[in-house]
The first five atom37 places (N, CA, C, CB, O) and aatype in JSON, in Angstrom:
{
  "aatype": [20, 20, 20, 20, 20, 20, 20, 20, 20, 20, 20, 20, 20, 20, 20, 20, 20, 20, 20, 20, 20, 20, 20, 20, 20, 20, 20, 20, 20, 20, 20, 20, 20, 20, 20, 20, 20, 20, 20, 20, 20, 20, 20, 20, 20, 20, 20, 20, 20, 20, 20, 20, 20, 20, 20, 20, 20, 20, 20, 20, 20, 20, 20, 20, 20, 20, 20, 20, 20, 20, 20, 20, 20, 20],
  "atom_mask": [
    [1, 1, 1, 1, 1],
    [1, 1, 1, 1, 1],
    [1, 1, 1, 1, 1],
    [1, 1, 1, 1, 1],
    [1, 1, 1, 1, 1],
    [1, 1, 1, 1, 1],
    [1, 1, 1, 1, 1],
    [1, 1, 1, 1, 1],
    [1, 1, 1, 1, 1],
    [1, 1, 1, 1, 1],
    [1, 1, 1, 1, 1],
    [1, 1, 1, 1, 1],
    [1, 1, 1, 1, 1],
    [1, 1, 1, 1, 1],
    [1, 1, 1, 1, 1],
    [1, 1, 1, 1, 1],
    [1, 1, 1, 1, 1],
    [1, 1, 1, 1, 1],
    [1, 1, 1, 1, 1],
    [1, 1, 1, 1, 1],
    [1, 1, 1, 1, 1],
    [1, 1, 1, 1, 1],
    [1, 1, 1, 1, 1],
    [1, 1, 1, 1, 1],
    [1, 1, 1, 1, 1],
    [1, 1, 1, 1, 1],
    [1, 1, 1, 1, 1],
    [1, 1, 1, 1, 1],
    [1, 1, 1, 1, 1],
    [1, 1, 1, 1, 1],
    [1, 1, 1, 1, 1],
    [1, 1, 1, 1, 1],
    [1, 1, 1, 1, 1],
    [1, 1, 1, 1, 1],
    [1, 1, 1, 1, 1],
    [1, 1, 1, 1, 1],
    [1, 1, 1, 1, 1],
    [1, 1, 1, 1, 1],
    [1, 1, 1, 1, 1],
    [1, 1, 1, 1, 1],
    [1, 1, 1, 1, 1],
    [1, 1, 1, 1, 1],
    [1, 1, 1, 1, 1],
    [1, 1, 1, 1, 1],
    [1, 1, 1, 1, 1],
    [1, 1, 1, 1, 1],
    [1, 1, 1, 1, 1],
    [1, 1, 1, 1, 1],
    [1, 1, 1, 1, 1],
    [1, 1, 1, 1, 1],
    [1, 1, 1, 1, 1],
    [1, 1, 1, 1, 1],
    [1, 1, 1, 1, 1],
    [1, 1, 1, 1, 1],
    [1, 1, 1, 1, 1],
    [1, 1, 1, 1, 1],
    [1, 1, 1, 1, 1],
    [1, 1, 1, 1, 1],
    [1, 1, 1, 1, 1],
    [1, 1, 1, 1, 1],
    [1, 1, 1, 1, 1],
    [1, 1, 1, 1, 1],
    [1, 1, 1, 1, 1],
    [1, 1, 1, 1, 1],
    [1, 1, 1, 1, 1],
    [1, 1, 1, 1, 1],
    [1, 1, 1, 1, 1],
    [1, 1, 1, 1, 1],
    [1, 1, 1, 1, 1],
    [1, 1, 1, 1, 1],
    [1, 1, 1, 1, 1],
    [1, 1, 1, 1, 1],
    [1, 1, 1, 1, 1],
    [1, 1, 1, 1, 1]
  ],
  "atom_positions": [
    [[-34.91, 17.89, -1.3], [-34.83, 19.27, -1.75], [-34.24, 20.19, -0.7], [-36.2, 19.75, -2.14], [-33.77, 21.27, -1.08]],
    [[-34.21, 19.85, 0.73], [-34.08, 21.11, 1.54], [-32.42, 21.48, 1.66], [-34.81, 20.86, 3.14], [-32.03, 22.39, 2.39]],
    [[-31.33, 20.5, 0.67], [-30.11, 20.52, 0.66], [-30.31, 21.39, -0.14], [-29.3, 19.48, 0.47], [-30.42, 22.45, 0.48]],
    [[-30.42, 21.55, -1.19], [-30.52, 22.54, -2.59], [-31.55, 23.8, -2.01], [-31.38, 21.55, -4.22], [-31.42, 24.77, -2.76]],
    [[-32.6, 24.07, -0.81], [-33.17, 25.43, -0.73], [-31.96, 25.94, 0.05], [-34.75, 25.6, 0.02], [-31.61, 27.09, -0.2]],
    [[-31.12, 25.11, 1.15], [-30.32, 25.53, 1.72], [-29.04, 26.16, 1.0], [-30.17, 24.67, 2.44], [-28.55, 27.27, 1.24]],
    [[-28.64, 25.26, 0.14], [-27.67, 25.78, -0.46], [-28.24, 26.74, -1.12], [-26.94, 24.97, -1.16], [-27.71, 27.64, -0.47]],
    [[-29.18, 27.57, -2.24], [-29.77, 28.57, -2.52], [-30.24, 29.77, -1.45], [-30.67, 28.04, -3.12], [-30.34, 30.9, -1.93]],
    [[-30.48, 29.6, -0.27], [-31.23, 30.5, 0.87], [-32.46, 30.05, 0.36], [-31.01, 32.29, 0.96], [-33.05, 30.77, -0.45]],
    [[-32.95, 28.92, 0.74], [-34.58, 28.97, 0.2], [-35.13, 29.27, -1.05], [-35.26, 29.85, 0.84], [-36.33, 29.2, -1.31]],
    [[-33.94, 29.71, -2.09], [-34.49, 30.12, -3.43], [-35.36, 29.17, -4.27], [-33.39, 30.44, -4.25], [-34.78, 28.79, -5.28]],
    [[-36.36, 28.81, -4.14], [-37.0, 27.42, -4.64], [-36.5, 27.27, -6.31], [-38.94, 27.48, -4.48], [-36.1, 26.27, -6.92]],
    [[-36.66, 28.42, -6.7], [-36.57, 28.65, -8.69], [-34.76, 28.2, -8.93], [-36.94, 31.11, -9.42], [-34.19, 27.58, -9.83]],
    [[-34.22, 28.94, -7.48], [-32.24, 28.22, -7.88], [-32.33, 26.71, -7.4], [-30.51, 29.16, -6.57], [-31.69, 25.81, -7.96]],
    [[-33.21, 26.49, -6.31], [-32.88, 25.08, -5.82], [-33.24, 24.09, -6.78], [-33.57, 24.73, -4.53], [-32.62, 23.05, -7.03]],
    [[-34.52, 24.58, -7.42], [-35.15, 23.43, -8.43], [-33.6, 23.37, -10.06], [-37.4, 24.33, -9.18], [-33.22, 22.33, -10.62]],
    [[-33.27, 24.34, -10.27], [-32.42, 24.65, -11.36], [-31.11, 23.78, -10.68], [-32.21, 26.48, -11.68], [-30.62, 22.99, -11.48]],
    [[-30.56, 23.81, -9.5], [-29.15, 23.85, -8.73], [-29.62, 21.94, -9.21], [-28.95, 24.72, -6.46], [-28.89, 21.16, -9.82]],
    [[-30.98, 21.68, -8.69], [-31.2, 19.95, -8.62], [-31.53, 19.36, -10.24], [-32.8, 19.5, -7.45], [-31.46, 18.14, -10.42]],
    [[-31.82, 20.1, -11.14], [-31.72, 19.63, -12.35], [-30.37, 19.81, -13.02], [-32.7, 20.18, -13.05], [-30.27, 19.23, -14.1]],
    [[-29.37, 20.44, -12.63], [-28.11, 20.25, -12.98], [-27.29, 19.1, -12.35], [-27.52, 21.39, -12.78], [-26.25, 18.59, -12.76]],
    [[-28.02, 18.82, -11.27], [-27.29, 17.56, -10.28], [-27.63, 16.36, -11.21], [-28.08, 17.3, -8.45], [-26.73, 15.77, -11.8]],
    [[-28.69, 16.08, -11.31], [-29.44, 15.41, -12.23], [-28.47, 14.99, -13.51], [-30.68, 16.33, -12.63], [-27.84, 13.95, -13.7]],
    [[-28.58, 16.21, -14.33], [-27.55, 15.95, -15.47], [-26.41, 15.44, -15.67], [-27.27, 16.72, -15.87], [-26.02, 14.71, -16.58]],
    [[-25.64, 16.03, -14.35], [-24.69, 15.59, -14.5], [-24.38, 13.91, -13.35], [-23.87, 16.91, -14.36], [-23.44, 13.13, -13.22]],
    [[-25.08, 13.97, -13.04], [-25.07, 12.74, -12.66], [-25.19, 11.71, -13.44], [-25.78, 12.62, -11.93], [-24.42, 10.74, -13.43]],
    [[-26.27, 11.86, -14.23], [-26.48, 10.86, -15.81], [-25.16, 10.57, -16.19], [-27.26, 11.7, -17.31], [-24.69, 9.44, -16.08]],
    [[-24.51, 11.55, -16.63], [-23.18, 11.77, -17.46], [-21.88, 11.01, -16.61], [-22.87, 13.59, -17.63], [-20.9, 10.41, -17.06]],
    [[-22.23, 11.26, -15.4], [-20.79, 10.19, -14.47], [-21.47, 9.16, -14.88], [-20.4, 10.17, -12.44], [-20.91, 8.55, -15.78]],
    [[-22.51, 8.73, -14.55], [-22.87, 6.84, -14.91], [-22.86, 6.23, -16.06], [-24.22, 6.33, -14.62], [-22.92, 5.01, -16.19]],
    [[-22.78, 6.99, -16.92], [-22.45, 6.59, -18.09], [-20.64, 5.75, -18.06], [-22.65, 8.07, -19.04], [-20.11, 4.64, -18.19]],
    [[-20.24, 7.37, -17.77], [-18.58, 7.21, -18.09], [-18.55, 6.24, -16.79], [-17.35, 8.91, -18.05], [-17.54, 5.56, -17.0]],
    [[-19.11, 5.8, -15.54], [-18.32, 5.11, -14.45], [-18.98, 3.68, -15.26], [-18.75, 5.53, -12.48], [-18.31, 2.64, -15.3]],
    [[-19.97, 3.74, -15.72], [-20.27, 1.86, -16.54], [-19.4, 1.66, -17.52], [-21.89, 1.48, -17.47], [-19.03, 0.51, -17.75]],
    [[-18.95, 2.62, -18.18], [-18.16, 2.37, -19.27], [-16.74, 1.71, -18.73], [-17.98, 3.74, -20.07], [-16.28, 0.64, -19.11]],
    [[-16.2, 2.56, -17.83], [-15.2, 2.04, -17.18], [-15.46, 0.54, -16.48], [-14.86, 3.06, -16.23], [-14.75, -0.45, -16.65]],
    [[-16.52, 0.62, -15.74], [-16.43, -0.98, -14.72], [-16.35, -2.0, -16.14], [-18.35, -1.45, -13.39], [-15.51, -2.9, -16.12]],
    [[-16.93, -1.89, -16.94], [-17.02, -2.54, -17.97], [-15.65, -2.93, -18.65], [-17.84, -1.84, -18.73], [-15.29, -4.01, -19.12]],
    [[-15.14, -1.97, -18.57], [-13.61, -2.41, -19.31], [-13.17, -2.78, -18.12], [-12.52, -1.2, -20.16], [-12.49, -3.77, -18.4]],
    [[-13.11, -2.64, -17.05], [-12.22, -3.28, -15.63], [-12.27, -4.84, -15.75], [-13.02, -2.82, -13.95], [-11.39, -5.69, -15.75]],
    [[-13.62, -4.9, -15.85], [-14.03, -5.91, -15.61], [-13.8, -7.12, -16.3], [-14.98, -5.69, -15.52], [-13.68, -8.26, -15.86]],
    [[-13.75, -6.41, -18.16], [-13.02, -7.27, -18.99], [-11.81, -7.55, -19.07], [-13.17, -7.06, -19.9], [-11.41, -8.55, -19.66]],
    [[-10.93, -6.58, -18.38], [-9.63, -6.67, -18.32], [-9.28, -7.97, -17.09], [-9.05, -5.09, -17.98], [-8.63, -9.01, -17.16]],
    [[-9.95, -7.42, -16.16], [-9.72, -8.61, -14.96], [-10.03, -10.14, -15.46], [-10.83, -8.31, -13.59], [-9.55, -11.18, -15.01]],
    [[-10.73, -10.02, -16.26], [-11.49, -11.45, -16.75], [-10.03, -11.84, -17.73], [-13.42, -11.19, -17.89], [-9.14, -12.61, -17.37]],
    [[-10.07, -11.2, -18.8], [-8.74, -11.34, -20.09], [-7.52, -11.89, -18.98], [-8.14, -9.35, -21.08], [-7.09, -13.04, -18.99]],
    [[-7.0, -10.6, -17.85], [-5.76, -11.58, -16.88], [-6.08, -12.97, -16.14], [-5.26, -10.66, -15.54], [-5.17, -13.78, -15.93]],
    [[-6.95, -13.13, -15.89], [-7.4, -14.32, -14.99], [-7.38, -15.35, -15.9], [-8.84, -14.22, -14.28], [-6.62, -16.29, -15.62]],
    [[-8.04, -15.42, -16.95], [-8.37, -16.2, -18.32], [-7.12, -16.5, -18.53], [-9.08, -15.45, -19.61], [-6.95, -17.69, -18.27]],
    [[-5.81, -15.81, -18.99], [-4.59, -16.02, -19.32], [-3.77, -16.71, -17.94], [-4.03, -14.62, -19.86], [-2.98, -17.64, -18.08]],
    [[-4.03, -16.23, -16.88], [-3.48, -17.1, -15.82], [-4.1, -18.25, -15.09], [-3.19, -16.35, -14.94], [-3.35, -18.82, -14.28]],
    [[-5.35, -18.71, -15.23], [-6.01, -19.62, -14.46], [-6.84, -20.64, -15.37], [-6.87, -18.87, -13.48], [-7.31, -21.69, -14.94]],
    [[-7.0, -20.08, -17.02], [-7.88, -20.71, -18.28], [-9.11, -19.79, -17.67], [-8.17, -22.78, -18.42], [-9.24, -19.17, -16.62]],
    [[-10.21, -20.06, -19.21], [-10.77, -19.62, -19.8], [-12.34, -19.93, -18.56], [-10.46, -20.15, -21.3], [-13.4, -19.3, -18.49]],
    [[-11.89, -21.06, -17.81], [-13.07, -21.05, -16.26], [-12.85, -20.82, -15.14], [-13.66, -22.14, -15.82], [-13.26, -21.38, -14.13]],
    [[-12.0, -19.73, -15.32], [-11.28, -19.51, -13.97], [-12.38, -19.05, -12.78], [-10.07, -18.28, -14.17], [-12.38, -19.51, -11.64]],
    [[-13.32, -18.03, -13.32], [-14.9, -17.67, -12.45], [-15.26, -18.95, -12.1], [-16.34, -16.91, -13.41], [-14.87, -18.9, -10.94]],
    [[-15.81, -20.31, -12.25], [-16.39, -20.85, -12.75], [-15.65, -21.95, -11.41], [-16.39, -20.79, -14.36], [-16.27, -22.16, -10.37]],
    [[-14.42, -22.49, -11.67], [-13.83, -22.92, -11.16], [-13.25, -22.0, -9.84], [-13.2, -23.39, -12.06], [-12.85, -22.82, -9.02]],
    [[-13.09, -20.93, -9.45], [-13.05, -20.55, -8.39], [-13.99, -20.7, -7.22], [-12.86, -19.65, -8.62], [-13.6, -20.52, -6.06]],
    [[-15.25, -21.03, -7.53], [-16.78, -21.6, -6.57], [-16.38, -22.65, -6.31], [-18.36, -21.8, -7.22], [-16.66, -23.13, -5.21]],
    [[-15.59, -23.38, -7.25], [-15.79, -25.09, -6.91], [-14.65, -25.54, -6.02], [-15.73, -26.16, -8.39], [-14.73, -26.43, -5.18]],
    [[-13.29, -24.62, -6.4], [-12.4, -24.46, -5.38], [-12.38, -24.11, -4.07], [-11.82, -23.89, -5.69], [-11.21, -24.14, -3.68]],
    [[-13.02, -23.84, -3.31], [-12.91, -23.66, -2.13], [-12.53, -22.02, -2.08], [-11.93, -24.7, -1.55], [-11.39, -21.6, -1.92]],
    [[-13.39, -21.42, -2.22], [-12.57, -19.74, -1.76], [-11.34, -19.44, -2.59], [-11.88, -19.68, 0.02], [-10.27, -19.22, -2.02]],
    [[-11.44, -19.42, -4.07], [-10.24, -19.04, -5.31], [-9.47, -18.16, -4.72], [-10.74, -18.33, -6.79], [-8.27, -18.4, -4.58]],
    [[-9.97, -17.12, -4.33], [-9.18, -16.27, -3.78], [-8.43, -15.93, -2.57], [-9.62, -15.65, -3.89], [-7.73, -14.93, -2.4]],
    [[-8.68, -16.96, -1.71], [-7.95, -17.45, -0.33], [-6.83, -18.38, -0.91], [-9.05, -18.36, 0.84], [-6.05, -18.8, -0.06]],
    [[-6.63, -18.72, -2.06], [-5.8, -20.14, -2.06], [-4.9, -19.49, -2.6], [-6.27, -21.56, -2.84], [-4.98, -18.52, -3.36]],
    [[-3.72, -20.21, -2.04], [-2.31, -20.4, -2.73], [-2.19, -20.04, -3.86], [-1.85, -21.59, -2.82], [-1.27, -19.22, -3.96]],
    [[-2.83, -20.33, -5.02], [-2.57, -19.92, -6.68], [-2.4, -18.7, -6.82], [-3.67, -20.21, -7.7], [-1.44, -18.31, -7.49]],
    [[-3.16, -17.9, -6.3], [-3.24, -16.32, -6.31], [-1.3, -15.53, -5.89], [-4.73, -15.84, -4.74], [-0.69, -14.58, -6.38]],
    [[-0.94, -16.52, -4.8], [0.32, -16.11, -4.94], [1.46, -16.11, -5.42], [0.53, -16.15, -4.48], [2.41, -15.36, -5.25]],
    [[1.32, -17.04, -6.07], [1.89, -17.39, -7.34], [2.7, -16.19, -8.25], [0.71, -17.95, -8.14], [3.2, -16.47, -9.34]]
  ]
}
């Protein structure tokens, strides 16, 4: 709290109001930032899948460091 009395001058009634808007809108980025990793994530999977097959996760553990190897430069 003493970021929000500071930023208010000690106003406890703005600091408590200033930290329930932080609040809110914080909810509201994590929403939209999961929504996004979520599609990243499927997207990265969909390219990999099309370039490496459908175990490319799977088979990258068993490979030795997938992402150190040669294929990637390809």
């Amino acid at each position: 709290m003493s970021r929000y009395l500071a930023a208010c001058n000690n106003n406890s009634k703005k600091a408590m109001t200033l930290y329930r808007l932080n609040l809110r809108l914080s909810q509201e980025l994590f929403t939209i930032i999961s929504c996004f990793e979520i599609a990243l994530r499927n997207e990265i999977d969909r390219l990999y899948s099309v370039r490496y097959g459908a175990d490319w996760l799977r088979d990258s553990i068993e490979t030795e460091f997938f992402f150190k190897s040669k294929k990637l430069a390809d």
